[in-house]
N, C-alpha and C positions, 0 to 999 in steps of 0.2 A: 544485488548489493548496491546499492543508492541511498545517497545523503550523508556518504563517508567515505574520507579518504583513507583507502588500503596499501601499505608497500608493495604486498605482492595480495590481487583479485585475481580469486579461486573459487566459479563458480557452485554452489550448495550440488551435492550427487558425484562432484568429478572423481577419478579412480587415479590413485595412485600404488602401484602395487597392487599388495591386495587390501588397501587403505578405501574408504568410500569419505570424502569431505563432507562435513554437515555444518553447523552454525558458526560466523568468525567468534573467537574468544579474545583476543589482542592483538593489539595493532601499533606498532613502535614506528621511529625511522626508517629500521631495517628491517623490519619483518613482519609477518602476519601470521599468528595460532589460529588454529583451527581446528574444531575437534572433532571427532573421527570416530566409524567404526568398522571392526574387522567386517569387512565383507567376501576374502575370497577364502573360505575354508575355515578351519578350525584351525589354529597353530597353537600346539602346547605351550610353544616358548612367547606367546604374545597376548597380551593383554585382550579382552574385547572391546575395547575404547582406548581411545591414545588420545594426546594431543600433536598436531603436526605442526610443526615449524617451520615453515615457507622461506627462506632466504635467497632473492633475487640475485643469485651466483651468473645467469646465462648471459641476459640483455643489458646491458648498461656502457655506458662511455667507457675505455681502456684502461682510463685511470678510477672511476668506481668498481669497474666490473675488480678492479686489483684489490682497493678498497674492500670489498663487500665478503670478494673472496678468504680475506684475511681471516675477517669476522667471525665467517662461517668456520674455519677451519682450526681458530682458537678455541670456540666452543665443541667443536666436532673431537678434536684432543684432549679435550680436558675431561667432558662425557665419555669417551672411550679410554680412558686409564682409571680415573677415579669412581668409584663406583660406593657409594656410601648414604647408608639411612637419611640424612639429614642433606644430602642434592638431589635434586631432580634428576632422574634415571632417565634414559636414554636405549631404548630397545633397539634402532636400528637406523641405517642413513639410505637416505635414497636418491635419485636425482633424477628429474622432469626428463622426458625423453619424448618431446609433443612441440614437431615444428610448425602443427598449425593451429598451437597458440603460442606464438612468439614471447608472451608477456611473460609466459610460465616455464619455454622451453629451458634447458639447464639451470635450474631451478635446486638448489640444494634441499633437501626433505629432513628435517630430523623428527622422527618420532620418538616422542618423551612420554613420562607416566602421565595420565592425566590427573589433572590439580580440580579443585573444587571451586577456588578463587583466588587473589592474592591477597595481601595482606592491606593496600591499598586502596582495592575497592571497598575490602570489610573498616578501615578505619573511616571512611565515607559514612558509612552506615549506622556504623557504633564510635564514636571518638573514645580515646580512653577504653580500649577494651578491659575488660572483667579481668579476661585471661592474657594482657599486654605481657606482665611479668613472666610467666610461663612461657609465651610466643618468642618472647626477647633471651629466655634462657634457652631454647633450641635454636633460634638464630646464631645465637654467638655459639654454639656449639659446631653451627654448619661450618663456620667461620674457622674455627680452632680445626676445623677437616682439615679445608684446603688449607689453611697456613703449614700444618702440620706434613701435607703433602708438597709442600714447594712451593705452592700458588698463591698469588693474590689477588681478588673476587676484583675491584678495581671500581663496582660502579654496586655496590649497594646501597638500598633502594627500599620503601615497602612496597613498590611494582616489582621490583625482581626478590619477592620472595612471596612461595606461592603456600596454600595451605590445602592440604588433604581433607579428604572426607572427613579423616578421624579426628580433626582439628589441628595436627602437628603440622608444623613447616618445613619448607625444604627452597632451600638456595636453589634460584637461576638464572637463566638470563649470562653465559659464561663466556658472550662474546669481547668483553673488553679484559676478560681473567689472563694473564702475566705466569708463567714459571719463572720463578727466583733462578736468578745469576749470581749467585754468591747474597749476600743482601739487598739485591736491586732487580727488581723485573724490566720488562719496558713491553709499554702500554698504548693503543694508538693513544692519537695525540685529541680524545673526550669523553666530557662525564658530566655529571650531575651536580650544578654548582653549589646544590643548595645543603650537597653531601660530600663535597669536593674540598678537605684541608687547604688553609690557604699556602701550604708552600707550591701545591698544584694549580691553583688558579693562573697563575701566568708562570707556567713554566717552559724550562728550555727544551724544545724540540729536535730532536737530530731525526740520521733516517730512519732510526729504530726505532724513533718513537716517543715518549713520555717515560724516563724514570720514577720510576714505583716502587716503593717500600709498605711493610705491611702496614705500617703503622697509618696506614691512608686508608685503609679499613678500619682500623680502632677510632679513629675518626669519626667516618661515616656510621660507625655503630652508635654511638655516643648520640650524632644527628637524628640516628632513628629510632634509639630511646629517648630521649628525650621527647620526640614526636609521638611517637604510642603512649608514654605516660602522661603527659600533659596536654596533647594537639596541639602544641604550639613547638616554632623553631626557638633554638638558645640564642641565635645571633637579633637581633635587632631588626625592624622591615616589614613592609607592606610588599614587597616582590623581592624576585629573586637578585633581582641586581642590588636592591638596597640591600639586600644581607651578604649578598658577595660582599658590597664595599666595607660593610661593617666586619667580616670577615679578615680582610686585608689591614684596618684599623687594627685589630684586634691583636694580628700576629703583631704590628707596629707595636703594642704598648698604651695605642691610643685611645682603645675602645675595651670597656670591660666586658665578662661574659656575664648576661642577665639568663640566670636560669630562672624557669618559674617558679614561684610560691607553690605551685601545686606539682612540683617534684618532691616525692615523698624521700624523706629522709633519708632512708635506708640505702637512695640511689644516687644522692644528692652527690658525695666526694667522688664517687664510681667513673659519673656523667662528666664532670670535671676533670678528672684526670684523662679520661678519652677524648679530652676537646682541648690538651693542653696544645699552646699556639704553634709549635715547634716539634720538627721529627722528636729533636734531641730529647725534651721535657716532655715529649707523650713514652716514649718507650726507659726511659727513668721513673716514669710513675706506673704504667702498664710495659713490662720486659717482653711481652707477649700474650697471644689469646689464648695460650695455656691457664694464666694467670688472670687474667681477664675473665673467661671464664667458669671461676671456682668463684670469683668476688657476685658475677652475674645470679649461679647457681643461687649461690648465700640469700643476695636480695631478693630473688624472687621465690623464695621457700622450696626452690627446687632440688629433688635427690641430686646427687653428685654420679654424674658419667663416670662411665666404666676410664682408665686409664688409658690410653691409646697405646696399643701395640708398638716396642721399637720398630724405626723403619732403617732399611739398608738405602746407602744413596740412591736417590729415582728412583726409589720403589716404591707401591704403595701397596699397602694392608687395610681391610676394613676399619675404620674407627667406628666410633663409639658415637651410643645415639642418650641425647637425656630422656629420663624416665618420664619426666611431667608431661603429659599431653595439654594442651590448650583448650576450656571448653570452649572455645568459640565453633561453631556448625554453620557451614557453608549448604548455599542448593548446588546443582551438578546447571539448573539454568543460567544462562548468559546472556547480556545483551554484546552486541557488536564490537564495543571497547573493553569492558570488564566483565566479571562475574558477579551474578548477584546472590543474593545471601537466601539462608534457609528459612524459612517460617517456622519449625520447629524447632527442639531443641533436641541434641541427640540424649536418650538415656547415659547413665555413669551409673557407677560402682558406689553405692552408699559409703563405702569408705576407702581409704585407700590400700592399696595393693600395698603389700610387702613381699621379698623373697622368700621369707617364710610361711607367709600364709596370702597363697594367693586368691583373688576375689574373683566375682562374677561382673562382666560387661556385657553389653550389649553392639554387636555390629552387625550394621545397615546390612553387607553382604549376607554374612556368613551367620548371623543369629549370635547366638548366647555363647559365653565359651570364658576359660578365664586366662586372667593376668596377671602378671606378677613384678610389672613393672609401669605397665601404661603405653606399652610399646605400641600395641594394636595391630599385630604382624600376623598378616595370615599366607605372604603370596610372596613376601622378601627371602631370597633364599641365599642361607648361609652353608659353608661347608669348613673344612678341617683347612688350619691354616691362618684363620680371620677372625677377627676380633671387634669387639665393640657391645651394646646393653642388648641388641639383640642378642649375642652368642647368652649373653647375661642372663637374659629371659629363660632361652629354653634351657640352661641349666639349671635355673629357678625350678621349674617345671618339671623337667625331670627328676632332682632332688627330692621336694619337695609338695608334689599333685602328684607324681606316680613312683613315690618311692625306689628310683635308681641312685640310689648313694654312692656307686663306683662314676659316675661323672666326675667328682674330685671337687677342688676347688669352686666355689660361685666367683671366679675369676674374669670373663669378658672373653677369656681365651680358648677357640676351639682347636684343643689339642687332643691327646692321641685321646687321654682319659674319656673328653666330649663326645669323641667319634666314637668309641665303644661303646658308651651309655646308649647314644643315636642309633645304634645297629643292635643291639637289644630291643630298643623301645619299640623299632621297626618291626624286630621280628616276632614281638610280643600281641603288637595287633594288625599285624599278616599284612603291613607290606612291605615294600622293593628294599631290602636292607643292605642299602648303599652307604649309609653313614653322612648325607645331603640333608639338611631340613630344608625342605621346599613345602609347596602348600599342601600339601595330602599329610604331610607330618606336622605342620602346625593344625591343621585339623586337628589331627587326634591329640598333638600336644595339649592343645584348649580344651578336649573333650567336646565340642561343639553338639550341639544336641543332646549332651548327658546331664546338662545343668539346667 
């Protein structure tokens, strides 16, 4: 690994667990991906390839090692409560136990699902994606999660948002993520200026940190629509410090917002209200990414998400994934910093899926099989209790591909009705009738090989 600098160098082969390291995939301040394959056995509950996430928790000065450790431990909490289609999942944590390589010894390890690329390196490739509006309608969806759940993502980004095989997205990156204190998180004290509201740019620091409101997300969305639909920033500048200043202008009074001519209409008032100068005037015009959300749906011709399950204080229930997938197709190849993209293009569904009548797709893994939403779910596993377009899907499915009409409702919600239809449909084609859809049951949901 020469000719680049890595937070945390992990040589190609090293073993972690029962992890084997293979090529880097990303390389931040704090950290280094890498991605991986099972090498010591077979584990039902684990992926055959992950990405591992290096965070240099062991070696460092008192005051980074305290630093770094934060970091790790906000994303390590937010990964292990929240658990939702539209994040980047998180299988398991580990930590370097290798005093002779001091560089790697206490070493925090997260292995996550592996991603295909991000969104970043594909806007490199393609400016103006095909599928921006769709990408942009599961982003804010990710978004509406964790708001939904407490939290505020703090540093979105199209590097922290990554893209699957199937072409959907999914939020990550959850080391600078906040749980809401009443309306105010707090956040270390950096971000991404170029996605960063200007009431953030010089704000007051205590020792908890940076006051966070969501509304510094609806922001940064705004920023990164704007950028996927046009490849161009709204504030004014050849660098990033010229658009900070014109940023700070702006909140003044003294600079207007120049959106581009080639933001299309539909997104034009949307984009503008997410960039108004002021906490006050952004959440009077966007109340939330609830709301945010259903506007995003709208312009990008996307189905409308399932409703999100009530939640009891601190608690979190599965939400809801949008239906549209993105065509955009990533390769599973990398170079050193980024991922690079696919040469082909994946097959789709001549038309689109409805609950009523679901269609035929095509996946890379698993072959032929259908859908009823665009979900693309063969391996997420949902059970009684949780909610969101997946539960939606296999209701779909069941209803409607195999004729169980006692599921009830096409509601999002797996309740008792779900779980009975599930423990039929199980024991109809002989297996474990647990009332779990895991992947032996989206198998046969999809009829994989029957179409």
């Amino acid at each position: 690994m020469t000719g680049r600098s890595y937070a945390v160098p992990v040589p190609k082969g090293y073993r972690i667990g029962p992890w084997e390291v293979r090529e880097p995939l990303a390389s931040g301040a704090f950290a280094t991906v890498y991605a991986a394959r099972l090498a010591g056995g077979r584990d039902p509950e684990m992926p055959h390839r992950a990405a591992l996430k290096f965070l240099p928790t062991g070696t460092r000065t008192p005051r980074q090692l305290r630093h770094l450790r934060e970091l790790a431990e906000r994303e390590v909490e937010l990964l292990g409560r929240l658990r939702a289609p539209r994040l980047i999942r998180m299988y398991d944590t580990l930590t370097v136990d290798d005093p002779e390589h001091p560089e790697l010894d206490g070493a925090t390890v997260l292995v996550l699902e592996r991603a295909e690329g991000s969104l970043d390196a594909a806007l490199e490739h393609e400016p103006k994606p095909a599928s921006g509006p769709a990408l942009l309608a599961q982003i804010c969806e990710g978004l509406h999660q964790l708001h939904h759940a407490g939290w505020v993502h703090g540093d979105l980004k199209p590097a922290n948002v990554l893209l699957m095989a199937d072409g959907s997205a999914r939020l990550a990156d959850f080391n600078m993520a906040a749980e809401l204190e009443g309306t105010h998180a707090y956040a270390p004290a950096f971000a991404t200026p170029d996605y960063t509201p200007p009431e953030l740019l010089w704000p007051e620091v205590d020792e908890r940190g940076t006051r966070i409101r969501p509304s510094a997300d609806v922001w940064a969305f705004g920023v990164l629509a704007h950028v996927v639909l046009t490849d161009s920033f709204p504030l004014p500048g050849g660098s990033t410090e010229a658009r900070t200043d014109a940023a700070m202008r702006y909140a003044r009074g003294t600079e207007e917002l120049r959106l581009s001519p080639e933001l299309p209409d539909t997104w034009r008032e949307m984009v503008r209200d997410c960039l108004a100068p002021t906490h006050s005037a952004r959440v009077t015009r966007i109340p939330d990414t609830g709301a945010l959300l259903r506007r995003v749906e709208e312009a990008a011709g996307a189905s409308r998400s399932a409703r999100l399950p009530r939640l009891r204080p601190r608690r979190w229930r599965r939400p809801a994934l949008v239906a549209a997938l993105a065509a955009l197709a990533l390769t599973a190849t990398a170079t050193a910093a980024t991922y690079a993209l696919r040469d082909e293009d994946r097959p789709t569904a001549s038309a689109p899926p409805t609950c009523e009548k679901p269609t035929v797709y095509e996946d890379a893994k698993y072959g032929r099989g259908y859908t009823a939403g665009w979900n693309g779910t063969w391996e997420f596993t949902i059970k009684r209790g949780e909610g969101g377009s997946q539960v939606r899907e296999a209701q779909c499915l069941l209803r409607y591909l195999h004729g169980i009409t006692e599921v009830g409702e096409v509601d999002g919600i797996f309740g008792p009705l779900t779980h009975e239809a599930v423990v039929t449909f199980q024991k109809r084609v002989g297996l474990e009738a647990n009332g779990v859809v895991g992947a032996s049951t989206w198998r046969a949901l999809r009829k994989a090989g029957e179409v």
